[in-house]
C-alpha positions as CSV (number, residue, x, y, z in Angstrom):
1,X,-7.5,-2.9,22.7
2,X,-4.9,-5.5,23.7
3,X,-2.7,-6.3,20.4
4,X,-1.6,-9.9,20.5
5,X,-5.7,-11.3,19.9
6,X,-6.1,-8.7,17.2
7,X,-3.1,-9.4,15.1
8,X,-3.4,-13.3,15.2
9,X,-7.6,-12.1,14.1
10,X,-6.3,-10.4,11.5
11,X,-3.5,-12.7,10.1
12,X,-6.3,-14.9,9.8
13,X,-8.6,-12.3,7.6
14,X,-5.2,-11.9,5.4
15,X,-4.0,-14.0,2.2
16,X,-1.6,-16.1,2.4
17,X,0.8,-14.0,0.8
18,X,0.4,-11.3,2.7
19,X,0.9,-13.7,6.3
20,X,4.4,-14.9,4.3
21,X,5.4,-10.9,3.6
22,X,4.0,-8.6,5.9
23,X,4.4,-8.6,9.9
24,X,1.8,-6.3,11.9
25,X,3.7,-4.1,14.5
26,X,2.2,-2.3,17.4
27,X,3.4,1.1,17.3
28,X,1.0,3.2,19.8
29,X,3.3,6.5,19.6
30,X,2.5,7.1,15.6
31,X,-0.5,9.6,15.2
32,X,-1.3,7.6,12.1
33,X,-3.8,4.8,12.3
34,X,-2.1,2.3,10.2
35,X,1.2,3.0,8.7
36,X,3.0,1.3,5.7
37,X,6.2,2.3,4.7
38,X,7.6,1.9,1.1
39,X,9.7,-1.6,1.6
40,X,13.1,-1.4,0.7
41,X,14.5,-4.1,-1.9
42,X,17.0,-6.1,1.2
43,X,13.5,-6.0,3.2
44,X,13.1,-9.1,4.5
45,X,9.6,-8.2,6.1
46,X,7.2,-5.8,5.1
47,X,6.4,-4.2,8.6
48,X,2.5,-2.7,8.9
49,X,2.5,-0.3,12.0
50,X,-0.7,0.1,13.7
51,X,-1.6,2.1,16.9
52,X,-4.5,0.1,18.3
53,X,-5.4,2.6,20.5
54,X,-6.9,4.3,17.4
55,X,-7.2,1.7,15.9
56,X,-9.8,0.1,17.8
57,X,-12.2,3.0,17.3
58,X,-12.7,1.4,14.1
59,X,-15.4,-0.9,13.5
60,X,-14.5,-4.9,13.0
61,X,-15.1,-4.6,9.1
62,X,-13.5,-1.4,8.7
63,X,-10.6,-2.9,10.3
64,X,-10.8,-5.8,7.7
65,X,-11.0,-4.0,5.3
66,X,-7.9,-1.4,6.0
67,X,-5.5,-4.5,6.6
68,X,-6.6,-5.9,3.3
69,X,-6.3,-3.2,1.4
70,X,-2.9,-2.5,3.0
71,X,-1.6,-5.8,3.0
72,X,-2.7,-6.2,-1.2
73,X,-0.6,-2.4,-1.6
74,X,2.3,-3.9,0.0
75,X,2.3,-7.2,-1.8
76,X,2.1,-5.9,-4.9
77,X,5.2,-4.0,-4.9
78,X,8.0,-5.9,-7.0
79,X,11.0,-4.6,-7.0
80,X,12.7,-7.5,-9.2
81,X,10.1,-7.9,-12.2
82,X,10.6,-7.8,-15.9
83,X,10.2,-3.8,-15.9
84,X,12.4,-1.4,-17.8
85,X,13.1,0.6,-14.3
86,X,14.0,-2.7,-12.0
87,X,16.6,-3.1,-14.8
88,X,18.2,0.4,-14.9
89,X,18.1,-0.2,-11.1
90,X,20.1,-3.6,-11.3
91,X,21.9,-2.3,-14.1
92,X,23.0,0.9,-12.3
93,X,23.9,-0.9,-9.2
94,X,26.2,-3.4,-11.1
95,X,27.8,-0.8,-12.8
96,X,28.2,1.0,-10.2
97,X,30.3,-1.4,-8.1
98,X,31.9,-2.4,-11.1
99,X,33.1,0.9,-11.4
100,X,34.0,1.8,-8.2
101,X,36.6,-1.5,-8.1
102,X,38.0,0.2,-11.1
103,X,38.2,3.5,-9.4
104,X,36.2,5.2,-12.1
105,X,34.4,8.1,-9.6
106,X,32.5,9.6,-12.7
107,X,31.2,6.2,-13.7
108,X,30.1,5.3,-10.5
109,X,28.2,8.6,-10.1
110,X,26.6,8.0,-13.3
111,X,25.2,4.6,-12.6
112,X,24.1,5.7,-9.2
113,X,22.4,8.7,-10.7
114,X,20.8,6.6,-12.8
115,X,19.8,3.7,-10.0
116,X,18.7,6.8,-8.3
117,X,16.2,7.9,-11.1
118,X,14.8,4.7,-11.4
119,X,14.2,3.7,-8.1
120,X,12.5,6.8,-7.3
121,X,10.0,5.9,-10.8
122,X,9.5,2.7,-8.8
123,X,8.5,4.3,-5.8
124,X,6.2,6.6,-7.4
125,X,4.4,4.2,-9.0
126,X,4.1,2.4,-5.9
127,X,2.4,5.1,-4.6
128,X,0.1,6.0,-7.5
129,X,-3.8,6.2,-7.5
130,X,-4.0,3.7,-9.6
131,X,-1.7,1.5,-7.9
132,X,-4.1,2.2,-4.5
133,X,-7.3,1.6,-6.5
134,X,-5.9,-1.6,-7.2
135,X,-5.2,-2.3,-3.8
136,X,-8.6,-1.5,-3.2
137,X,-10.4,-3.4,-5.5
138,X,-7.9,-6.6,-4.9
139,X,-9.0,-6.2,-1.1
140,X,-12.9,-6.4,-1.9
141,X,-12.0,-9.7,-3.8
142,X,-10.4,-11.2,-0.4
143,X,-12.9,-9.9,1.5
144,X,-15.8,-11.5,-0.6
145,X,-13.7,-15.2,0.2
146,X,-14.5,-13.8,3.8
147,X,-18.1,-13.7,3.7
148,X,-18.9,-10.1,2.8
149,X,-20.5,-9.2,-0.2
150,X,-18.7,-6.5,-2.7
151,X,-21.2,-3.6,-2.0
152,X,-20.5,-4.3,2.1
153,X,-16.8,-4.6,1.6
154,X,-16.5,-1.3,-0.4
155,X,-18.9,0.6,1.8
156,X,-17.0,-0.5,4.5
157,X,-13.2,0.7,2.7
158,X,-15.3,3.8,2.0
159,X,-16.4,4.2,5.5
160,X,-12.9,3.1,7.2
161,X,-11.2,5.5,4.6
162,X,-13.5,8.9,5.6
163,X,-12.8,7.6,9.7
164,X,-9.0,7.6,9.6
165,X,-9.0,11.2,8.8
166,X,-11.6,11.9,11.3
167,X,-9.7,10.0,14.1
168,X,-5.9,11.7,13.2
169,X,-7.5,15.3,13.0
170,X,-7.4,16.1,9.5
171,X,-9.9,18.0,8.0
172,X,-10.0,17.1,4.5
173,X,-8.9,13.8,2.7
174,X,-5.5,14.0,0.0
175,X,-6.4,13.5,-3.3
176,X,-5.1,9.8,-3.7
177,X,-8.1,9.3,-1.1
178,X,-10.8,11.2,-2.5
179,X,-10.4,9.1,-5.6
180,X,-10.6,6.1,-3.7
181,X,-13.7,7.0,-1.9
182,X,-15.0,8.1,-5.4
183,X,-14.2,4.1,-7.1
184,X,-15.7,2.8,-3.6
185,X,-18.7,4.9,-3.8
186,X,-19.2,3.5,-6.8
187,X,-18.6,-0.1,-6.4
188,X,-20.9,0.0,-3.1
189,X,-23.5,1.4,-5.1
190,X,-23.3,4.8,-3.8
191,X,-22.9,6.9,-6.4
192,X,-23.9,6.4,-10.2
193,X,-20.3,8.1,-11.0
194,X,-17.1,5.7,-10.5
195,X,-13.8,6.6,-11.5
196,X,-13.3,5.9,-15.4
197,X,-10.6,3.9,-16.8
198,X,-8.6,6.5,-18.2
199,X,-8.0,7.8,-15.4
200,X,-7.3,4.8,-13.5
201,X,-4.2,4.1,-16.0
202,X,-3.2,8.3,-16.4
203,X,-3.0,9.3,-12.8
204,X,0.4,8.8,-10.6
């Protein structure tokens, strides 16, 4: 699969916010699929790696549905929100400089312990279930702008979500992706069980 007419396809399948945050990179050394990683605050771009030689084993709406659901985990990171940890992170930070001009090396270490602490809160919740189901279910609303219907879009996730683990050798999926498939089965009208609110809000 050449890259170049497959990114400008699917920068068209995208949102508008994720064409203004994300950039698709061709990376055809990484086993993985498609690979996000965890943006840093300074990130001007939020780089999505994809080797399209295995990514083209992939059917068109699986691929749709894989950038979408990507694209909507990437966007809704906010590292700068009204959020008691984004403000122990700026906090820390400022008080860490400010401390560091003063020469105060204890102070300094305590506000970058604490930066440290919350930043790593942040970034586990980034990469929580519940922040994936999100994704998920944000991506099925996209894809129903784009002509599929919600039981094709999550079938499709579903499918696209079992076939990445075929294609990179792993025998069994992680547990952040068997609840996934679980809320897609569900949605696609699969299976009668879905994943129940309580859980979407408890698990991390």
């Amino acid at each position: 699969m050449t890259p170049e007419p497959e990114i400008r396809r699917l920068l068209d399948v995208m949102p508008a916010s994720g064409r203004m945050l994300t950039k698709i990179v061709s990376k055809p050394e990484q086993p993985q699929v498609i690979n996000s990683p965890f943006p840093l605050p300074w990130s001007q771009a939020r780089p999505i790696f994809i080797n399209f030689d295995l990514w083209r084993r992939l059917s068109k709406p699986q691929r749709d549905m894989l950038i979408l659901s990507t694209v909507n985990w990437l966007t809704s990171i906010k590292w700068f929100k009204p959020d008691w940890y984004q403000a122990i992170v700026i906090a820390g930070l400022v008080g860490g400089i400010s401390e560091l001009v003063q020469t105060d090396v204890l102070g300094a270490l305590v506000a970058g312990g604490l930066t440290a602490i919350a930043g790593s809160q942040i970034w586990r919740n980034s990469r929580s279930a519940q922040t994936q189901l999100a994704a998920d279910e944000a991506a099925i609303r996209v894809a129903i702008r784009r002509g599929y219907t919600e039981t094709e879009a999550a079938q499709h996730l579903l499918s696209a979500i079992e076939a990445i683990a075929q294609i990179e050798g792993r025998s069994s999926l992680d547990f952040t992706e068997l609840i996934r498939c679980q809320n897609l089965r569900a949605i696609g009208g699969i299976s009668p069980v879905g994943v129940p609110d309580s859980v979407k809000k408890s698990v991390r």
